[in-house]
N, C-alpha and C positions, 0 to 999 in steps of 0.2 A: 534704649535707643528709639527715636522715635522716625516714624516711617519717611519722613522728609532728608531724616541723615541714613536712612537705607534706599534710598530709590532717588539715584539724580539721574532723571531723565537726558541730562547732556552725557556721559561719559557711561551707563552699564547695565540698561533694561532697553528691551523689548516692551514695547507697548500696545498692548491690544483692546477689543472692545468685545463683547457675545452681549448680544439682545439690551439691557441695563446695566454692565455689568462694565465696568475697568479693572485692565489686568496688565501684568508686569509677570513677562519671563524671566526670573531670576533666581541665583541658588537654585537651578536646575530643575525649577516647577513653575509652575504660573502661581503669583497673587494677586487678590482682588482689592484693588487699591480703594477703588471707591464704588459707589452705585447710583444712577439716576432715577427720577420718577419717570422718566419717558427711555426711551429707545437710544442709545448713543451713535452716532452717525458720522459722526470725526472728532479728529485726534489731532495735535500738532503742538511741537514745541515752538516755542516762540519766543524771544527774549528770555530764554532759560528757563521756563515755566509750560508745563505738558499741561495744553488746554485741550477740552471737551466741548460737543455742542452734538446737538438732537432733537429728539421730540419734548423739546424743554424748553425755556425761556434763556434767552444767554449764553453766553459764550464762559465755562469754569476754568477756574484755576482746578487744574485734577484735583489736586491732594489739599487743597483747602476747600473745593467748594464754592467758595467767593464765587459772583456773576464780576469778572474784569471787563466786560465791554459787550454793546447789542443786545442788553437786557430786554430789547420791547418783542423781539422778534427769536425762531429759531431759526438754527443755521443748518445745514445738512452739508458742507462740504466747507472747509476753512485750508490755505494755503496763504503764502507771502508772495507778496508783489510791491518790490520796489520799496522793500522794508515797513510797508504796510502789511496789516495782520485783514483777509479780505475773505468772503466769504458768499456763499450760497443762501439767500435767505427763500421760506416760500413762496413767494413771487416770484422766483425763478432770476433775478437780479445779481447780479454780481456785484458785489457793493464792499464796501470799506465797513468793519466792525464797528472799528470808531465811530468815523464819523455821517453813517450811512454814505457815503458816495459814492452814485454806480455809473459802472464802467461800462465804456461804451461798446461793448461786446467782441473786444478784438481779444480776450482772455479765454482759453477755454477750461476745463475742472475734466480731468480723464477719467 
């Protein structure tokens, strides 16, 4: 079985992050799904797909890895708005992963 048909983020894991590390409450312990070269800093599912982003380049697909979108930049906070996948990059901007576009500060990240 491979870890994709054990772990759907839509329907039966807890998803968490320590230091580099993603993890999955599941079967009654924590797994470490995947690992980053920098720090992980958010989590979010999104169009069916539990993405990452950090002290890293881009925005992952967890369990593949792939950079899906905001490759130039990291992100430190990602949330949906208005069906757009939006995030924190360092500049402090609130902007669109896709297609960089930042918001004009009426959003706020808790």
């Amino acid at each position: 079985m491979s870890l994709t048909q054990r772990v759907n983020p839509e329907e039966e894991a807890l998803a968490f992050s320590s230091g580099n590390g993603i993890y999955v409450w599941a079967y009654d312990r924590p797994q470490c799904i995947a690992t980053r070269k920098g720090k992980v800093k958010a989590l979010k599912v999104y169009e069916g797909r539990l993405l990452d982003a950090g002290n890293y380049s881009g925005v992952r697909d967890t369990l593949t890895g792939e950079v899906v979108s905001g490759k130039e930049d990291q992100w430190t906070h990602l949330a949906e708005h208005e069906g757009n996948l939006v995030g924190v990059s360092p500049h402090k901007f609130i902007r669109e992963v896709k297609t960089g576009k930042v918001y004009d500060g009426k959003m706020r990240f808790l």
